[in-house]
N, C-alpha and C positions, 0 to 999 in steps of 0.2 A: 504494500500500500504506500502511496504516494504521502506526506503530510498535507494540511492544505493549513498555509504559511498565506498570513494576509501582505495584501500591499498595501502602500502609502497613496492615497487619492489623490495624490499630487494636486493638492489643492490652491489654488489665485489668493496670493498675501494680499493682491489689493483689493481692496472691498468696491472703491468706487473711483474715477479718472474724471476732472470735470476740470478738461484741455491739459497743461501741465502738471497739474494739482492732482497727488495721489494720496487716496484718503486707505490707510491698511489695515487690516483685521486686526494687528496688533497694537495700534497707536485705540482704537476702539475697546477693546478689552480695556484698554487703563482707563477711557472716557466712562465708560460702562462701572468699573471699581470706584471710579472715584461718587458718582452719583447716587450706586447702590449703598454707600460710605456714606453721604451726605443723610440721604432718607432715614436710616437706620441709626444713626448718631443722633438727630433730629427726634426721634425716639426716643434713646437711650437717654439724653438728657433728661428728660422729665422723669426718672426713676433715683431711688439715694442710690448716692449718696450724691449726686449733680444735681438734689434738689436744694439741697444746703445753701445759706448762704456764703459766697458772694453764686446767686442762681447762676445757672446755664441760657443763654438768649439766643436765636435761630442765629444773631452774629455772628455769636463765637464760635457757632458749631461752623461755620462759614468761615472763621480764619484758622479754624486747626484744619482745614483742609486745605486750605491754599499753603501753607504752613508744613504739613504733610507732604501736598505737590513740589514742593518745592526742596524738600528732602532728598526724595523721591528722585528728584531731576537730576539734582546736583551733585545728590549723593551718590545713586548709581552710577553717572559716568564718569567722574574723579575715583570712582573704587573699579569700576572695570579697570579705566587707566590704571591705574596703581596695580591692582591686585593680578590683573591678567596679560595687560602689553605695556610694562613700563617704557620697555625699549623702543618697540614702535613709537609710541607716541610720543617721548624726551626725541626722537631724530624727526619727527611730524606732527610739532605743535597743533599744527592748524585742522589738521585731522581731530583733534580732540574735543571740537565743538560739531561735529558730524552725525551729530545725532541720530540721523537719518537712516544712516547706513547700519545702523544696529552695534549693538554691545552695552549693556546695562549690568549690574550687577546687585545682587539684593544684599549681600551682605554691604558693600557700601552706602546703598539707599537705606538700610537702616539706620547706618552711622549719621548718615547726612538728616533720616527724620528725627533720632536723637536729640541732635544739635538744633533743629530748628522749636521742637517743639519744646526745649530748653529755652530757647530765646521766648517762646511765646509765654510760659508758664510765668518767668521774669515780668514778659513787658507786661500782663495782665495779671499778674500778682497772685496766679493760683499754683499749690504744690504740685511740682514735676511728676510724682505719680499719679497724680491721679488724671491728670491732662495725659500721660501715657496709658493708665487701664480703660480710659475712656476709648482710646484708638484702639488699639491693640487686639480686641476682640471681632473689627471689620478690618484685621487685615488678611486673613487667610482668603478673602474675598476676590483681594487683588491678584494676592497670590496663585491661588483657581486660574482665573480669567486671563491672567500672564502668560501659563503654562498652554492654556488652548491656544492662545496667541500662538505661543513657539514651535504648536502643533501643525500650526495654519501653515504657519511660514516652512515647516518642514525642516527644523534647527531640532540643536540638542537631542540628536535621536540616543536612541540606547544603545549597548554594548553587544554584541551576538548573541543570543538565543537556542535553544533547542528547539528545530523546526516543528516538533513533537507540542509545543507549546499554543497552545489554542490560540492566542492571540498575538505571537508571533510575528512580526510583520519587515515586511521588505522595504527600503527606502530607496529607489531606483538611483537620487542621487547623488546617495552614497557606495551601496556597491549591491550583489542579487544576495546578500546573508542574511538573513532570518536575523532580528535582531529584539531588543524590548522597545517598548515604545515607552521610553522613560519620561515622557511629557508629559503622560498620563498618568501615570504612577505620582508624579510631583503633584499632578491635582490632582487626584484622589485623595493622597497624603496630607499635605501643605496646603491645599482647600480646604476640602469638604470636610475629613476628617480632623481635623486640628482647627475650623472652623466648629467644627459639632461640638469637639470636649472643652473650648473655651466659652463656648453658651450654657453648658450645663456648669462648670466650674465658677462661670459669671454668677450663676441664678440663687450660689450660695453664699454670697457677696461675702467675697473674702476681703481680707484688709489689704490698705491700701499697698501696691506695690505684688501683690500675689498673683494676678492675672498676668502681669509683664513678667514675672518671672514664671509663668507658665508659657507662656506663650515664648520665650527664648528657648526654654529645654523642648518642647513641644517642636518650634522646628527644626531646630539645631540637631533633633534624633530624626526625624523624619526628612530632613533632606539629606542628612549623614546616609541611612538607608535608602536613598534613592539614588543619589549619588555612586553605589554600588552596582545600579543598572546602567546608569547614563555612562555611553564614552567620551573619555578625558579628554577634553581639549588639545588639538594636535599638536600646536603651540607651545603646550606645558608639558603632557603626557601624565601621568603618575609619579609623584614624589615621594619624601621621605616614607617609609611603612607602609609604600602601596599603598597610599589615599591621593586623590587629586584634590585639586584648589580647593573645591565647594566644602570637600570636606574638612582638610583642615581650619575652613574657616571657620568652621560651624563648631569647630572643637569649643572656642573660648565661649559661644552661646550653651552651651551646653555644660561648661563647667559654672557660667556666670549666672543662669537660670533658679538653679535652686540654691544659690549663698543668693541673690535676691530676694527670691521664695521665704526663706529661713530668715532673713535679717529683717523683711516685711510682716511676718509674723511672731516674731521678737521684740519688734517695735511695737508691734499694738498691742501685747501682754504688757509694757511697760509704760505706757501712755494712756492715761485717762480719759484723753480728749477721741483716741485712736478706736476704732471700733473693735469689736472682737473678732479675732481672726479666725480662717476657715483653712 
């Protein structure tokens, strides 16, 4: 018996062409993240501990996203540069605002929403955790919708496969080997599922700072495990101990997650003011 090994639908990254102007499935997934973010924060605030005063206003939920996008922006392509083509881009500056042409990277758009949503907590005067568990729970959202992106564009495919594997599949423009389709695996993972156990983890409103440190170990293992399927960048290949980039990135989330977790709920046994932790 023959396997029967899928293929890649070779599917059109551009969504729509209207004369020069190309509108792409994957600049849309973020459009799509950001607004399903908007509606659902928009929500969120009206529940505690965002009922508290100083309240939550349709404003604010409006600048922690632009706040966010702009993490998001800065911070994924400063960390792609860095973390994956230093060299390239220190010998082609100018290549480095080429947005266009693709390369993002989440471990630096994290670093970059970090920092911004540090600046924001500052300029409106509310505690950086909770401005961070407020986000944190609509981001696996983005994360989903990222991955179909990367699906669309036919990137990031996975490592070879056992053609035995049901869903196995061929990516024509890559080579004719069975491989994982590790796109889907990252949304499965880093969507839906790590979206599902930060709703239910959410609904037992843990103290402040315990959602963000779930949500660091939460991806930090579940991309570390996908990462196992996706092949390495050809550029990099596999480093020290036989892990590639993603994963050692994802190390220090995954160490930093639960001393957050722990230190989040250590502070609100010690704090009067602190609710009681979950």
């Amino acid at each position: 018996m023959t396997d029967l090994v899928l293929t890649y639908p070779n599917l059109n990254p551009i969504a729509l062409k209207l004369g020069p102007l190309e509108i792409h499935w994957y600049g849309i997934m973020y459009m799509l993240a950001f607004i399903i973010g908007y509606a659902l924060l928009r929500r969120r605030v009206h529940h505690e501990p965002y009922t508290d005063e100083p309240s939550w206003s349709a404003d604010d939920v409006s600048s922690v996203i632009f706040y966010t996008i702009a993490g998001v922006l800065l911070g994924g392509r400063l960390g792609y540069v860095l973390f994956y083509k230093p060299v390239y881009y220190f010998t082609h500056p100018l290549d480095m605002v080429k947005i266009w042409d693709g390369g993002m990277s989440f471990h630096g758009g994290a670093i970059g929403v970090i920092i911004t949503l540090a600046w924001f907590a500052r300029r409106y005067h509310r505690p950086f955790l909770t401005v961070a568990d407020l986000l944190v729970p609509m981001v696996p959202i983005g994360l989903g919708l990222g991955r179909i992106g990367n699906f669309i564009n036919g990137e990031l495919w996975g490592r070879p496969a056992d053609p035995s594997l049901p869903w196995a599949m061929i990516f024509p423009q890559v080579d004719n080997t069975p491989r994982h389709p590790s796109q889907l695996y990252e949304f499965l993972l880093e969507g839906v599922l790590l979206f599902a156990l930060l709703q239910l983890y959410d609904r037992r409103r843990p103290a402040a700072g315990c959602i963000s440190g779930a949500f660091l170990l939460g991806y930090g293992v579940f991309r570390f495990i996908a990462e196992h399927f996706r092949e390495p960048d050809s550029y990099l290949g596999v480093l020290g101990l036989g892990l590639s980039m993603g994963q050692w990135l994802c190390v220090p989330m995954i160490i930093a997650g639960p001393l957050l977790w722990w230190w989040s709920r250590r502070r609100a046994r010690t704090s009067p003011k602190v609710a009681t932790p979950v």
